[in-house]
C-alpha positions in Angstrom: 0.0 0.0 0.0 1.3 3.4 -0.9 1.8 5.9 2.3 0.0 8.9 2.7 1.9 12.0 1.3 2.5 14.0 4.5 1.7 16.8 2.3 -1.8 16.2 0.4 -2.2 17.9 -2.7 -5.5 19.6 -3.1 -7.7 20.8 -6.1 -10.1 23.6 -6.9 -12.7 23.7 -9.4 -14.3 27.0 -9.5 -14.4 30.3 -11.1 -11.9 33.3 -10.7 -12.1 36.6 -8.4 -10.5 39.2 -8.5 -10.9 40.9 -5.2 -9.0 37.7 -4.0 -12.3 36.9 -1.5 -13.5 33.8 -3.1 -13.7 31.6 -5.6 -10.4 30.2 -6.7 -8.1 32.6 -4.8 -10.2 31.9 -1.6 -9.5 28.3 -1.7 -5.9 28.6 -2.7 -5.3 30.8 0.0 -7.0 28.6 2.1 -5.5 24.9 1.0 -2.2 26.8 1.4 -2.7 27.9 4.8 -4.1 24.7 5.7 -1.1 22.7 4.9 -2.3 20.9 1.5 -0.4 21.8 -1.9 -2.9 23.7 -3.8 -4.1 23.3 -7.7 -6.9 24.7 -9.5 -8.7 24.3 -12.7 -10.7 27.7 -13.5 -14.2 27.6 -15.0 -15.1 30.9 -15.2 -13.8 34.2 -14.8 -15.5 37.7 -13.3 -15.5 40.9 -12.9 -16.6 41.2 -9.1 -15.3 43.6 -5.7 -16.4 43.6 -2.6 -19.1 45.2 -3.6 -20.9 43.2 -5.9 -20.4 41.3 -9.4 -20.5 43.1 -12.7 -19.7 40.5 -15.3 -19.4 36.6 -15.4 -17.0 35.2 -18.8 -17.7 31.1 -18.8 -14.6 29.5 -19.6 -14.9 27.2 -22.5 -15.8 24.0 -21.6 -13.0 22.0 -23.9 -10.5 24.7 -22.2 -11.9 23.6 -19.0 -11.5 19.9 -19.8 -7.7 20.3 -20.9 -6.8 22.1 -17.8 -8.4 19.1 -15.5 -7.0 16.2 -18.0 -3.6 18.0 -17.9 -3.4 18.2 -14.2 -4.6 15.2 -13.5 -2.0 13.3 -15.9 0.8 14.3 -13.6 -0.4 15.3 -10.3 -2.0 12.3 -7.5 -5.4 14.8 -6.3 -5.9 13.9 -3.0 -9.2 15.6 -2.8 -11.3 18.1 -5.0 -13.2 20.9 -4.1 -15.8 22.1 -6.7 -17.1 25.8 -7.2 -19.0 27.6 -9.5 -20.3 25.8 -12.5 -22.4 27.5 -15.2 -23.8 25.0 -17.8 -24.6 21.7 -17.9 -21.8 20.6 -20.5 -19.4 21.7 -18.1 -20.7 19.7 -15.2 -20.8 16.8 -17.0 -17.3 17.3 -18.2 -16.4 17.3 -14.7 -18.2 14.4 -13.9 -16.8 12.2 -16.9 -13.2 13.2 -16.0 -13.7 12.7 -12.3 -15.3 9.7 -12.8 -12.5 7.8 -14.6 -9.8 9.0 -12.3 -11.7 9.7 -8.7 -9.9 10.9 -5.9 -10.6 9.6 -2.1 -13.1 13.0 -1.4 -14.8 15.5 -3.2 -16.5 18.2 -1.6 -19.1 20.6 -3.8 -20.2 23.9 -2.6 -23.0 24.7 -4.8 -22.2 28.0 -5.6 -25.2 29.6 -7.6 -25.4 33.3 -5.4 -22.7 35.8 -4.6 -22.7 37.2 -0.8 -24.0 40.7 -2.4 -27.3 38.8 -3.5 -25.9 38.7 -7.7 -26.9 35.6 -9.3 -24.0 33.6 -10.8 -25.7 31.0 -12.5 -28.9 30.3 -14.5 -31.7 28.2 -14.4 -29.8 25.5 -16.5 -26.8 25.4 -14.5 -28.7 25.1 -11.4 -30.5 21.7 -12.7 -26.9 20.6 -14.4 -25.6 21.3 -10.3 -28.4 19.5 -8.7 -28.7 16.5 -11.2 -25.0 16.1 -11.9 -22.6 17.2 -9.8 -24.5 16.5 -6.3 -24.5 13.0 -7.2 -21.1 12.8 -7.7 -20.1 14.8 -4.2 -19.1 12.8 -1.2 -19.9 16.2 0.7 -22.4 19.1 -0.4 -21.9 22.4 1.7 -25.0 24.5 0.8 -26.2 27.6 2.5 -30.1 27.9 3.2 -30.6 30.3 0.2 -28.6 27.7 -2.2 -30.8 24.5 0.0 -34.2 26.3 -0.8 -32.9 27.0 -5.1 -31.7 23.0 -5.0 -34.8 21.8 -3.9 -37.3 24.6 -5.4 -38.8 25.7 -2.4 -38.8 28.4 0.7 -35.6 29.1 2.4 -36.0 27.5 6.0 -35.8 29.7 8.8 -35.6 27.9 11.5 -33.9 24.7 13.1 -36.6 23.1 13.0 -37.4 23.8 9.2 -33.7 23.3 8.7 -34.2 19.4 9.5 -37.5 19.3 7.8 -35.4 20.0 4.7 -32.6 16.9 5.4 -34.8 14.4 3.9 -35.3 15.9 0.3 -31.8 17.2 0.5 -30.5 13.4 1.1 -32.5 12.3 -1.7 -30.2 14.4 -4.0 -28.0 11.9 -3.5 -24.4 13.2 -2.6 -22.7 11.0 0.3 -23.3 13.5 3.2 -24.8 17.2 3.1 -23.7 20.2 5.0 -26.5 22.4 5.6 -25.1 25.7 6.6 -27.3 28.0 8.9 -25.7 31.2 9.1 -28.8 32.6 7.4 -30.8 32.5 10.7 -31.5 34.8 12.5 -30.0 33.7 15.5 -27.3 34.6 17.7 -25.1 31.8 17.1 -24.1 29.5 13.8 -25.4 26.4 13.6 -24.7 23.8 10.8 -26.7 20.8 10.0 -24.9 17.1 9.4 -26.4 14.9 7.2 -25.5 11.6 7.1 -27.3 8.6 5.8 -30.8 8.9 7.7 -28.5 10.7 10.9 -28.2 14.4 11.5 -26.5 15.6 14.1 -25.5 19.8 14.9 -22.1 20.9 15.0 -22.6 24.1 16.5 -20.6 27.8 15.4 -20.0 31.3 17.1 -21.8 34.1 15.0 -18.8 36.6 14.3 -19.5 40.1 14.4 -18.7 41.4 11.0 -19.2 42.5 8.3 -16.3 40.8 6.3 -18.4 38.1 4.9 -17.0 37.9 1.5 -16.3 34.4 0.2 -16.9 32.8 3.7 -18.6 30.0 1.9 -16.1 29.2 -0.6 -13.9 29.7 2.4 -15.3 27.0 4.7 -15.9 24.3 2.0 -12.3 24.1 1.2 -11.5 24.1 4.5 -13.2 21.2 4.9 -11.1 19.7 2.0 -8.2 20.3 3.5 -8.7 18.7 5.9 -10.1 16.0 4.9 -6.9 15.0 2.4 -5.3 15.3 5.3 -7.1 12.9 6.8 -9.8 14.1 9.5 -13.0 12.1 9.4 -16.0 14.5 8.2 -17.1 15.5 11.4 -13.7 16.5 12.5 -13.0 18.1 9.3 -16.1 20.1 9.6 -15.8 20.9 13.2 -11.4 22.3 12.4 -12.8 24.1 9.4 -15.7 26.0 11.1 -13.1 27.0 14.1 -10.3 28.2 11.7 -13.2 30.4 10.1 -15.0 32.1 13.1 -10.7 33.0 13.7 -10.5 34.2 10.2 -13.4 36.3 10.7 -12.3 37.7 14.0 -9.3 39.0 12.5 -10.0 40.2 9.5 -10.7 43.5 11.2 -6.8 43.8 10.4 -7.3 43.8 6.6 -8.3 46.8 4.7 -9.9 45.4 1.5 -12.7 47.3 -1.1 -15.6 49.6 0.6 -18.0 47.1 0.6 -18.1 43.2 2.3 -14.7 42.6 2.9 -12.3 39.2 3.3 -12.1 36.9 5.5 -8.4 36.8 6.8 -6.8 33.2 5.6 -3.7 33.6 6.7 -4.5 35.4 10.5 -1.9 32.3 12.1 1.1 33.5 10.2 0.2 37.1 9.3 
């Protein structure tokens, strides 16, 4: 049996931003200060601050499928995060690809609405999500608006509401689901854990700030860090979430765009 690389090398699927918040640059920043060896594979690019997106340019999807086929000729994956996706052709390139050559985890954040309320993805690419890229996940990390476009219906707003949603959300069909509850109105953060027919709360501080941008791209590649490194999921989740509320703590010392700012990936070394 071949040893674990101390070092796990880590991918990103997702599209581009260049305030450096999320997307692509939010989970290479974050893989990197995670200790995984970060790759990515860009899908779209856009024209987006901290204050809101102005234009989305799709990457085109043979382009897309030579970067993944390239990288994944020479470079062991250890684990895959996937972003934003716009069409359907594109998911399923993804799925083909990662199909043939699967790595141990792959996490999918469903990405279909920036933090400023901009919609990134159409009604096709929402279906092409849902039908095939969830399936394919061994981990889905939607938020309650991105729960409520998934399945077609109101954004719960309560816990309780929140696990009258696990049911139809397991039905999807990825391994395990996420269901992320900073959305409520509530004084803390609590996150949902599907499993199977299980759920069980893994509970979160509610930061006060207003530096929110990208904390969901943030937070799922967390996750993937640390699960090529080798945490079980509910350890994974639980590290991730704690390195976050940090990251949001300090990002008071960053001093990024006039409008929802960074997290701070790097607060333990900067």
């Amino acid at each position: 049996m071949t040893q674990r690389r101390l070092i796990p090398n880590v991918l990103t699927i997702a599209g581009s931003d260049p305030s450096g918040g999320a997307g692509i640059q939010a989970d290479l920043k974050t893989f990197s200060a995670l200790g995984a060896y970060a790759t990515s594979v860009i899908t779209a690019l856009t024209a987006q601050n901290t204050q809101g997106v102005r234009g989305v340019h799709p990457v085109p999807v043979e382009f897309i499928r030579l970067q993944l086929e390239t990288l994944l000729d020479d470079v062991t994956i250890d684990a895959i995060k996937i972003g934003m996706v716009a069409s359907r052709e594109v998911a399923e390139t993804i799925r083909d690809l990662l199909e043939a050559r699967r790595p141990r985890w792959i996490v999918l954040d469903p990405v279909m609405v920036a933090k400023s309320g901009d919609v990134l993805v159409d009604a096709a690419g929402i279906a092409a999500v849902r039908e095939v890229l969830v399936p394919l996940a061994d981990l889905i990390t939607p938020n309650l608006p991105e729960a409520a476009v998934l399945l077609g219906g109101p954004m719960p707003a309560t816990r309780d509401e929140m696990l009258a949603m696990a049911p139809s959300l397991a039905a999807l069909g990825a391994g395990s689901v996420l269901l992320k509850g900073g959305h409520l109105t509530t004084t803390s953060c609590p996150d949902l854990l599907i499993e199977d027919s299980r759920t069980s709360w893994i509970e979160g501080t509610r930061v006060n700030t207003s530096n929110l941008h990208g904390t969901g791209c943030t937070l799922s590649s967390a996750i993937t860090a640390h699960l090529a490194r080798g945490d079980t999921p509910i350890n994974a989740i639980t590290a991730a979430k704690h390195w976050l509320e940090t990251a949001l703590e300090k990002s008071r010392q960053l001093d990024v765009g006039h409008g929802q700012g960074p997290v701070h990936h790097f607060h333990r070394w900067w």
